[in-house]
C-alpha beads as a LAMMPS data file, in Angstrom:
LAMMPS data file: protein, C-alpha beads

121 atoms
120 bonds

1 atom types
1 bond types

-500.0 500.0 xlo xhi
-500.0 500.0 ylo yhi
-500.0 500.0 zlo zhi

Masses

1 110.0

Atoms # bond

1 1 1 -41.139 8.325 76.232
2 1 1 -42.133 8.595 79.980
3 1 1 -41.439 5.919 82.233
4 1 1 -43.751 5.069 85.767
5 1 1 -43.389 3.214 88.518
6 1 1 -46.314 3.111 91.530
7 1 1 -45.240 1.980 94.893
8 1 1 -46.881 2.964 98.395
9 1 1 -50.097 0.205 97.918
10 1 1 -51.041 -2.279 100.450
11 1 1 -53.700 -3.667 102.616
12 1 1 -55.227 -0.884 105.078
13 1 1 -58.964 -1.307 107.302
14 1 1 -61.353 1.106 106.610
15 1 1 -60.850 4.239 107.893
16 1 1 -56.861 4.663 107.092
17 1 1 -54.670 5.996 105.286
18 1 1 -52.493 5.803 102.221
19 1 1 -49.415 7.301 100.169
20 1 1 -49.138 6.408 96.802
21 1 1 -45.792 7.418 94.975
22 1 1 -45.327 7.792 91.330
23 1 1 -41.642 8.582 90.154
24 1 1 -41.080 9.191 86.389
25 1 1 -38.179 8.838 84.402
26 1 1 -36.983 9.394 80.954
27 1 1 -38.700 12.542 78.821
28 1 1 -39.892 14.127 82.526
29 1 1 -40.392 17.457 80.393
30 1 1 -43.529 16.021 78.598
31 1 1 -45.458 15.549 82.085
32 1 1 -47.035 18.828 81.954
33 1 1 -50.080 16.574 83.439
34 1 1 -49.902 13.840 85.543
35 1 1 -53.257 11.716 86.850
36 1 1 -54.279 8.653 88.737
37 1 1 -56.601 6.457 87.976
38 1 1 -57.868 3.085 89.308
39 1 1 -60.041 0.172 88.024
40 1 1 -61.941 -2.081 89.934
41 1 1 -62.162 -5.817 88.596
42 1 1 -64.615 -6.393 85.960
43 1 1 -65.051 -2.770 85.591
44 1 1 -63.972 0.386 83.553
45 1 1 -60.705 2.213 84.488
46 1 1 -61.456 5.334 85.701
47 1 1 -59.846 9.107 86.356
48 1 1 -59.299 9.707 90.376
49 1 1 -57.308 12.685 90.484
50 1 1 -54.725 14.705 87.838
51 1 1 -52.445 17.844 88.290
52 1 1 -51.213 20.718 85.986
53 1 1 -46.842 20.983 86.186
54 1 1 -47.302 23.899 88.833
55 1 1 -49.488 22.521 90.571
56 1 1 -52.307 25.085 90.851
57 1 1 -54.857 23.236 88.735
58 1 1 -56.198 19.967 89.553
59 1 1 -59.216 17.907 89.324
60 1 1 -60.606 15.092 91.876
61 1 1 -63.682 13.062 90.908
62 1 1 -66.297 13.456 93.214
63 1 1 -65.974 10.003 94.928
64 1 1 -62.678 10.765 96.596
65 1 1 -62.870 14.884 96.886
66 1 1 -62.100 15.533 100.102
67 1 1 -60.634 13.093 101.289
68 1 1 -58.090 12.332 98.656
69 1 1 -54.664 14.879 97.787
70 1 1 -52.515 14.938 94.426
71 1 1 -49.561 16.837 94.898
72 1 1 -46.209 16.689 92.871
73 1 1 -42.553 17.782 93.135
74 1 1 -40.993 18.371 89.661
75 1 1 -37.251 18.628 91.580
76 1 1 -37.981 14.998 91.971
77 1 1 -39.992 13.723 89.260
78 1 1 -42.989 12.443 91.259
79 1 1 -46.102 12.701 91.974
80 1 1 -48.273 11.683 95.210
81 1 1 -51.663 10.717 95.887
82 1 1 -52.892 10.695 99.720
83 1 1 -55.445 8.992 100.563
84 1 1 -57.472 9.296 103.467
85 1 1 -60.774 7.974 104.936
86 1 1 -59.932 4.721 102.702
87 1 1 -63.568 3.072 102.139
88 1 1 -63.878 -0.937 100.816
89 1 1 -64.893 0.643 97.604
90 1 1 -61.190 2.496 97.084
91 1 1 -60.368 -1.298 96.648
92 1 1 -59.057 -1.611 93.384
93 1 1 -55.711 -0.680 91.006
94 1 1 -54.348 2.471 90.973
95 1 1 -52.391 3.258 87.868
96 1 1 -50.053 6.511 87.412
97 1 1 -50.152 8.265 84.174
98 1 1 -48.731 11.424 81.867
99 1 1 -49.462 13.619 79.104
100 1 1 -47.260 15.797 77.764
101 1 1 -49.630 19.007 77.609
102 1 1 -52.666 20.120 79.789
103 1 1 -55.094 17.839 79.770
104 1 1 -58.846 17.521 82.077
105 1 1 -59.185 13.963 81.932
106 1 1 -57.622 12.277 78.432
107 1 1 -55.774 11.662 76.844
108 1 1 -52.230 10.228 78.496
109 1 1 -49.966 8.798 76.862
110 1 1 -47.821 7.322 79.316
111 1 1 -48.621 4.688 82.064
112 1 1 -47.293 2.896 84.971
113 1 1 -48.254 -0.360 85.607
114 1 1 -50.262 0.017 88.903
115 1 1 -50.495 -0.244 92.246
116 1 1 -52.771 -2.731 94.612
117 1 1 -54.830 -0.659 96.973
118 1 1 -56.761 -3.148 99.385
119 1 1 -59.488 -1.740 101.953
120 1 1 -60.932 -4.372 104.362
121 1 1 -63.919 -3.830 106.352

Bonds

1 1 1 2
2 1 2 3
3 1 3 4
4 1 4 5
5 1 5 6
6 1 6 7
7 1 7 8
8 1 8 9
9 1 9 10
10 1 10 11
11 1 11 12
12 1 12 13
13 1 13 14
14 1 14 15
15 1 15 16
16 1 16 17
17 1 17 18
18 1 18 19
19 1 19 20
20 1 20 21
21 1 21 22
22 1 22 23
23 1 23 24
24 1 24 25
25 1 25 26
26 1 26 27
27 1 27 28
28 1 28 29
29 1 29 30
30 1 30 31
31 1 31 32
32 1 32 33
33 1 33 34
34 1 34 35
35 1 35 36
36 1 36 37
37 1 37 38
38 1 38 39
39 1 39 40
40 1 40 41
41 1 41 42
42 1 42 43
43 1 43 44
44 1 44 45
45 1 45 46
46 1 46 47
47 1 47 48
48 1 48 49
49 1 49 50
50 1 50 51
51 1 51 52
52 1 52 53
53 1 53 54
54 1 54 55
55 1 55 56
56 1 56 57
57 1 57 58
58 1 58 59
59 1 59 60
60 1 60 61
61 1 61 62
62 1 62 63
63 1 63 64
64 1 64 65
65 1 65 66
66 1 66 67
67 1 67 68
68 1 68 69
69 1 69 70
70 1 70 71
71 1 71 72
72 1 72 73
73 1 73 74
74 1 74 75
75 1 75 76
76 1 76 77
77 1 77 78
78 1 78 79
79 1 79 80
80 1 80 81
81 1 81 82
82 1 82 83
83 1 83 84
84 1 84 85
85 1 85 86
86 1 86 87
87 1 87 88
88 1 88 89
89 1 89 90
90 1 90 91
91 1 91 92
92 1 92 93
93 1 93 94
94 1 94 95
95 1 95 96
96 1 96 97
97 1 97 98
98 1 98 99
99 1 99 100
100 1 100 101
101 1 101 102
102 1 102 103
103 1 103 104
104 1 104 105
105 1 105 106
106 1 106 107
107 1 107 108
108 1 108 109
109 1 109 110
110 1 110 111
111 1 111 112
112 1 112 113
113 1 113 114
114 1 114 115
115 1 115 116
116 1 116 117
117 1 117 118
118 1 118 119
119 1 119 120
120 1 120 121
């Protein structure tokens, strides 16, 4: 299995920016895809961002294009998600997560156990 760990979240104002890291360990050969997502209290978890191993194919949902950037580096086993322009409605959990083949948006198999990402007005 495919171990994650988040780091980089914290309490920003509007308008700033953000790294998060996700650094995976274990069975890194069945990350083929890696994602974040986030959920906002009382709501559904849902897909930000994901990228294929070479990094060439990726998807954003609509809310963040633009301003948001996945990237990874395989040599280290991480992935990144920058995050720019952070609105109060970025405010919520942001979770790290693999799959061992190319996936859009499901499934993933592996998780890490998220992140708090705090935007204050």
């Amino acid at each position: 299995q495919v171990q994650l760990v988040e780091s980089g979240g914290g309490l920003v104002q509007a308008g700033g920016s953000l790294r998060l890291s996700c650094a995976a360990s274990g069975r890194t050969e069945n990350t083929a895809t890696m994602g974040w997502f986030r959920q906002i209290p009382g709501k559904e978890r849902e897909i930000v961002a994901s990228i294929a191993w070479g990094g060439g194919d990726t998807y954003y949902a609509d809310s963040v294009k633009g301003r948001f950037t996945i990237s990874r580096d395989n040599a280290k086993n991480t992935v990144y998600l920058q995050m720019n322009s952070l609105k109060p409605e970025d405010t919520a959990v942001y979770y790290c997560a693999s799959s061992p083949k190319f996936v859009f948006k499901e499934p993933y198999t592996s998780w890490g156990q998220g992140t708090q990402v705090t935007v204050s007005s």
